[in-house]
N, C-alpha and C positions, 0 to 999 in steps of 0.2 A: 489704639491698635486693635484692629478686629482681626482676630486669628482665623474666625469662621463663622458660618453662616449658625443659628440658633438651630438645630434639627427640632429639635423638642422642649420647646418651651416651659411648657405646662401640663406634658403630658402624664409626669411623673404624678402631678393632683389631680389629674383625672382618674386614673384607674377607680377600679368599682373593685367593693369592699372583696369581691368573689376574687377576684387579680390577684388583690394585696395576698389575700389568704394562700392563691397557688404560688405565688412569688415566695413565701414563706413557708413552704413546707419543709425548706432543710434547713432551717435556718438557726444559728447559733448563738451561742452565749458572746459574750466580748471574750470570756476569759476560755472559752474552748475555740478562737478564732486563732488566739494569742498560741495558747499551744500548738495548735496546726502548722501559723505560720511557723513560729521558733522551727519547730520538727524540717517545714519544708525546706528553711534554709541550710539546711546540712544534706541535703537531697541532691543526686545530679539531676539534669534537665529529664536524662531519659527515666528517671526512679518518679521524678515530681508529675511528669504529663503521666506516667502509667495510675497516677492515683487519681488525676484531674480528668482522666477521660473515666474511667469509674464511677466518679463522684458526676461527671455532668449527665455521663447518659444520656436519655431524650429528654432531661431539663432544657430551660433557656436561660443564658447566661448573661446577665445584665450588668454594663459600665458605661459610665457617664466621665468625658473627657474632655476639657475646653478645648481643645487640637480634634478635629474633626480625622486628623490621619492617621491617627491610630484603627480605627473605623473601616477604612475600606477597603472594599472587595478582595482587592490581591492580597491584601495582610491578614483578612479573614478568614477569607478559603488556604492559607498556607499556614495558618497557627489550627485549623480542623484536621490536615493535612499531617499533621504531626501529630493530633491526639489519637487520628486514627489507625497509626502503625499498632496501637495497642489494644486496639479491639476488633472484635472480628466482625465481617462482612454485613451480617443480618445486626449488628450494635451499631452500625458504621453511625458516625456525629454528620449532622448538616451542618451548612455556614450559615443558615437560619436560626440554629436556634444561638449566634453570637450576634445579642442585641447590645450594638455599640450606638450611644445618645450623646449628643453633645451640644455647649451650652457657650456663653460668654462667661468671664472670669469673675461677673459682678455677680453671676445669679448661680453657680455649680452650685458652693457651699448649700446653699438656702434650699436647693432643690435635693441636695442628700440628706441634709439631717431635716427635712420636713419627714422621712422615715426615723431617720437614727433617733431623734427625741421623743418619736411615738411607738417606740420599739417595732417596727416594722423592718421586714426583711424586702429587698429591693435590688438595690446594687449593689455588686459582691466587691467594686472596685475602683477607681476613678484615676482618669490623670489631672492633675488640678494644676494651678501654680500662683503668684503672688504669695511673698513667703508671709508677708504680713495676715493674709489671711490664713492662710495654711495652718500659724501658728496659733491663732487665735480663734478659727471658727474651724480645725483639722483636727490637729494633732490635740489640741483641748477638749475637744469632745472623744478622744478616744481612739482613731483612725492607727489603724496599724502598719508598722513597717515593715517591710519584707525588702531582705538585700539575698538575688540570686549569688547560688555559692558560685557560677560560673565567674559572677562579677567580684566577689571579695577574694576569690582567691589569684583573681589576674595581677600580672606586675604592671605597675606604670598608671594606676586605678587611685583618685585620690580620698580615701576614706573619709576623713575627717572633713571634708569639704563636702563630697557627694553621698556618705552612707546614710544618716539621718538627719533628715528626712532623704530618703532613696530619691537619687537624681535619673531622671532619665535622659537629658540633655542642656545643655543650655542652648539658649536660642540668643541672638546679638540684634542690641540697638546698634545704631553709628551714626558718627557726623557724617551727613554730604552736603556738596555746595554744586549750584548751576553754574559751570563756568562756558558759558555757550557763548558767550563774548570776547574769553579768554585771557581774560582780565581778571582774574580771580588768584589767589593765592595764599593759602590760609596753611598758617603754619603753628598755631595755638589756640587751644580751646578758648583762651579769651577773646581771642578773636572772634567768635560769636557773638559776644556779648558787647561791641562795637556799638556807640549810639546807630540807631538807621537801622541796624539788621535785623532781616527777616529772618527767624526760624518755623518754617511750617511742620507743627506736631500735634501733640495730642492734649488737654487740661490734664497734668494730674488728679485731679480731684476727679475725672471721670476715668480716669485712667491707670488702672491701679499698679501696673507695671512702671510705669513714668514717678508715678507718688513715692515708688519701693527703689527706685533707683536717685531720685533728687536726695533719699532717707542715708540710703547706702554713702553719699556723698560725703557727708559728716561725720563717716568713720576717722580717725585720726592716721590711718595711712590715710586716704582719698585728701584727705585735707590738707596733708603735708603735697601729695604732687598737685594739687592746685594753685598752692603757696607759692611750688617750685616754678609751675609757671609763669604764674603772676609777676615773679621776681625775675624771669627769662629776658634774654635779651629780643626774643622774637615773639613778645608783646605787644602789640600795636593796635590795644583796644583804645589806647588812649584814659582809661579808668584812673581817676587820678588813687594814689593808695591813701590817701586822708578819708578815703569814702569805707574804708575797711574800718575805719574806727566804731561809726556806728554798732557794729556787732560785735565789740572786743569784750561783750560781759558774756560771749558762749565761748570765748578761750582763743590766745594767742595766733592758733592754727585755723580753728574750725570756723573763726570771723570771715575766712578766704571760703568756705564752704555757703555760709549767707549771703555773702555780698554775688559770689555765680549763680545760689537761685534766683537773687532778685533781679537779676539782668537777666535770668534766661527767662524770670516771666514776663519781662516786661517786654524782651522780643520776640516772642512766642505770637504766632498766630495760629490759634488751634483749630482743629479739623475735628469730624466726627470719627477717625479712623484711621490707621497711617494708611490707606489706600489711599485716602481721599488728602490726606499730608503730602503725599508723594506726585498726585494729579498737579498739586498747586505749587509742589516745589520745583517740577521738569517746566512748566509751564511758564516761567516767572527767573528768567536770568537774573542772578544777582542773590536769587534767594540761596537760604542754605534749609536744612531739613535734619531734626532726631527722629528716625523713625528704625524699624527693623530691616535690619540689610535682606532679607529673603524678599522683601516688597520689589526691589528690582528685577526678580525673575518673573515676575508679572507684567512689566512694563512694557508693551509692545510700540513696536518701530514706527513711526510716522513720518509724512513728511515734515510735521512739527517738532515732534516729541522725538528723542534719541538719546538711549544709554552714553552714546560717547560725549554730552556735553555733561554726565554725572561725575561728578570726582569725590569719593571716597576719601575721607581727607587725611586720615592714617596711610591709605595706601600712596595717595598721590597723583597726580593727572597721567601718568605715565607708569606707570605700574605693570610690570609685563609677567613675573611670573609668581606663584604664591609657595613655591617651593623655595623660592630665593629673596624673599619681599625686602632683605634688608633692615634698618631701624625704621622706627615710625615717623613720617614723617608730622606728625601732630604731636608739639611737646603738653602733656599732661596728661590727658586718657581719651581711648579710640574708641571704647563705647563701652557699655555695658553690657555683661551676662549675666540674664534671668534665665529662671529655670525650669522644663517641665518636672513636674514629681509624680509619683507611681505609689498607691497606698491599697491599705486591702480595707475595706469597712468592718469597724467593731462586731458587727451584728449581720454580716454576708453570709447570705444562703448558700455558697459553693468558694469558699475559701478559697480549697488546694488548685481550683479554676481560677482564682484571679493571681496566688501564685502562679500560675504557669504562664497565664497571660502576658505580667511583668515581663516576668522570664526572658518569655518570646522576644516581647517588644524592646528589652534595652541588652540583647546578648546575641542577638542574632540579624544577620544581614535582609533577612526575609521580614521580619518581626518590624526594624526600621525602617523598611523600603519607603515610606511614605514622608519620609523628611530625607532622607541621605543625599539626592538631588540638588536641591536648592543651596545656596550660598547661605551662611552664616545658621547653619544647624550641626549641632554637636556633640553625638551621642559620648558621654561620661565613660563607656565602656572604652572606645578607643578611634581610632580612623579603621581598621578592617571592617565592619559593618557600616561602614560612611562610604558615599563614592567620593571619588578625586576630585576636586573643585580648583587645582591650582592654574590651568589655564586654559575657564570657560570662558574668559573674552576673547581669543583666539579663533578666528575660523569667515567665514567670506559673508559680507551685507551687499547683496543686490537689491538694487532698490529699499523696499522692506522687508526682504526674504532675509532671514538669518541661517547660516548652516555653521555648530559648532566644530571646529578641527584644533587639536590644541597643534600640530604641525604648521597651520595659516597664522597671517598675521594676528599683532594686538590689536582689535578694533574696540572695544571694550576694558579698557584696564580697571574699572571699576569691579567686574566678577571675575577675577582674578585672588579665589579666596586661600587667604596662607595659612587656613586652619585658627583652632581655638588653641593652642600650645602659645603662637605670638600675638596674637588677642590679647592673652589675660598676662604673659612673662614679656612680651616686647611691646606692644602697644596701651600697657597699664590697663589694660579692661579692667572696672569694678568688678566682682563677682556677688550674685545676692548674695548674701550670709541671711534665713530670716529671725533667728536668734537678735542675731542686734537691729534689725527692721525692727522687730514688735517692741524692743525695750525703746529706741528713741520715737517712733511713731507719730504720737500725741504732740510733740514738741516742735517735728517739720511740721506735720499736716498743719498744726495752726497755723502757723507763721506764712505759708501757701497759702491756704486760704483767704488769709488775710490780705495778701499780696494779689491775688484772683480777682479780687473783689473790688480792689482799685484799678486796676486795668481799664 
């Protein structure tokens, strides 16, 4: 899955020793970072930016975010926008001096603590995610957590899921399948795993979202609704169940959890990217595809290529409104929720500035504008700072002209999205947990691997 384009590679080891030094002239302890944040978390939004417009002044403010939309322009100039009600005219902040960088998922980590382990001051703050890394190259080195009080103290907010590590949203994989024949009809995740079938995705093993979600699989709920489907009457992989024996020394349940990886790598046909997952799966009737549901708002009309022969296979080929979706129609689970996460850096030269930043970006409608758009993005804070997505496949296709109307017909029932509430409570979404990623980790990766390698 490529979330974005790399802006800066390498830039972060280029700087010249004179940079590093201006980069670091306010720059902190761990344990005076740590205080700051505790402090700002009891702060409202308006007490926190009066300290963060203070504290930045005509510094420049540096974060580095594998999601490149946190980043831009319009979320830029309206988080300056807000620091500047609190200073005056002749202090006023530019949207220059908010240097947002961003990176792929393999290389964020390496490129912050290539500061943090040299005590260097850099970036005050990052959006990261892959909990396995999180845990183990994040939060292990020290990376701090800040939960806006706007957000701990709202109802309907789920702490122990989203406060630590701080969620900014989950983003969704999902099954889809080509039914451009109309011949298609899948009604159970084993059913993917069908001798013959194509899934076009991504390697785990390069893929550190897909590796964190196959991991998640093997939790003892996911294993149990596998089980459950396995054992359905609307299985028709054909999988004889004597083939579940082989893995009956990882446990009664979680044998149901091995025997679906090794069918989904053996039908797996990987891509360098879910863009490129998504090219080969609209292109290729018959195929089906794990990729991120936001990848379909990319997908423009041809007279080859067309949304309407995508079927979303929770939602159903015929899916008309995400206000009223119904049950799912895929018995077992509709995809997975990975997560962005929001951290402050141990060692950040303008703290109460990446508190505020947070702030901005998962408590306000301005702060999100750069994901609310899209299908299958969902800010942890609530749906009021999300736009409506319940009936974006509604509205008039001339020729390849698309005009959205949620009053026009379905033409589209695939982006017809019914939020992250039935995701994860009616359509079994996994959710990351990366607590138990990093404890079973070592145990999928291999066995993936292993299974890679015979392909």
């Amino acid at each position: 899955m490529k979330l974005n384009k790399l802006t800066v590679l390498s830039a972060a080891f280029a700087l010249s020793a004179s940079a590093l030094l201006a980069c670091g002239n306010n720059q902190q302890s761990k344990s005076e970072v740590e205080k700051i944040v505790a402090e700002a978390q009891t702060m409202t939004r308006a007490d926190l930016f009066k300290k963060a417009a203070e504290e930045l002044g005509k510094n420049e403010f540096h974060w580095l975010g594998t999601s490149s939309r946190g980043g831009k322009d319009e979320v830029k100039a309206a988080f300056v926008a807000e620091l500047n009600k609190y200073v005056n005219a002749e202090n006023a902040i530019s949207a220059s001096q908010i240097k947002y960088d961003s990176t792929v998922d393999g290389r964020v980590y390496t490129q912050i603590n290539a500061f943090v382990d040299n005590g260097k001051a850099y970036y005050s703050g990052a959006l990261l995610q892959d909990g396995y890394q999180l845990q183990t190259k994040g939060v292990a080195k020290g990376y701090v957590n800040y939960v806006p009080k706007e957000w701990n103290e709202k109802q309907g907010v789920n702490k122990d899921r989203d406060a630590n590590p701080f969620s900014l949203q989950f983003q969704y994989k999902t099954w889809m399948y080509n039914n451009h024949n109309g011949d298609m009809e899948i009604d159970n995740v084993w059913d993917f795993m069908k001798e013959g079938m194509v899934i076009d995705t991504m390697d785990p093993t390069n893929e550190n979202v897909n590796m964190d979600w196959l991991i998640q699989l093997t939790s003892d709920e996911n294993a149990q609704l596998l089980k459950e489907a396995f054992e359905d009457t609307t299985n028709s992989s054909g999988i004889a169940a004597s083939e579940l024996e082989k893995y009956a020394s990882y446990g009664e349940t979680r044998k149901y959890s091995f025997l679906f990886m090794e069918k989904f790598i053996k039908n797996a046909k990987f891509a360098a990217d879910d863009g490129a997952a998504q090219n080969a799966f609209v292109a290729a009737p018959g195929h089906a595809a794990w990729i991120v549901y936001s990848k379909l708002m990319n997908l423009k009309e041809t007279e080859q290529v067309t949304k309407k022969d995508v079927v979303v296979a929770a939602l159903g080929k015929d899916h008309s409104d995400g206000a009223n979706p119904g049950e799912s129609k895929l018995k077992g689970f509709g995809g997975f929720m990975y997560k962005h996460y929001l951290m402050v850096m141990p060692n950040s030269p303008l703290p109460w500035t990446a508190c505020a930043f947070i702030n901005f970006l998962s408590t306000t409608s301005d702060g999100y504008q750069g994901w609310k758009k899209d299908v299958g993005d969902y800010p942890t804070y609530g749906d009021e700072i999300n736009a409506h997505r319940e009936k974006l496949g509604h509205g008039t296709l001339t020729g390849t002209t698309w005009v959205q109307n949620d009053n026009d017909p379905n033409v589209f029932p695939c982006l017809n999205d019914p939020g992250s509430n039935w995701w994860i409570n009616t359509a079994k979404a996994p959710v990351e947990t990366p607590s138990y990623i990093a404890t079973y980790y070592n145990t999928v990766a291999s066995f993936l691997m292993q299974l890679i390698a015979q392909k």
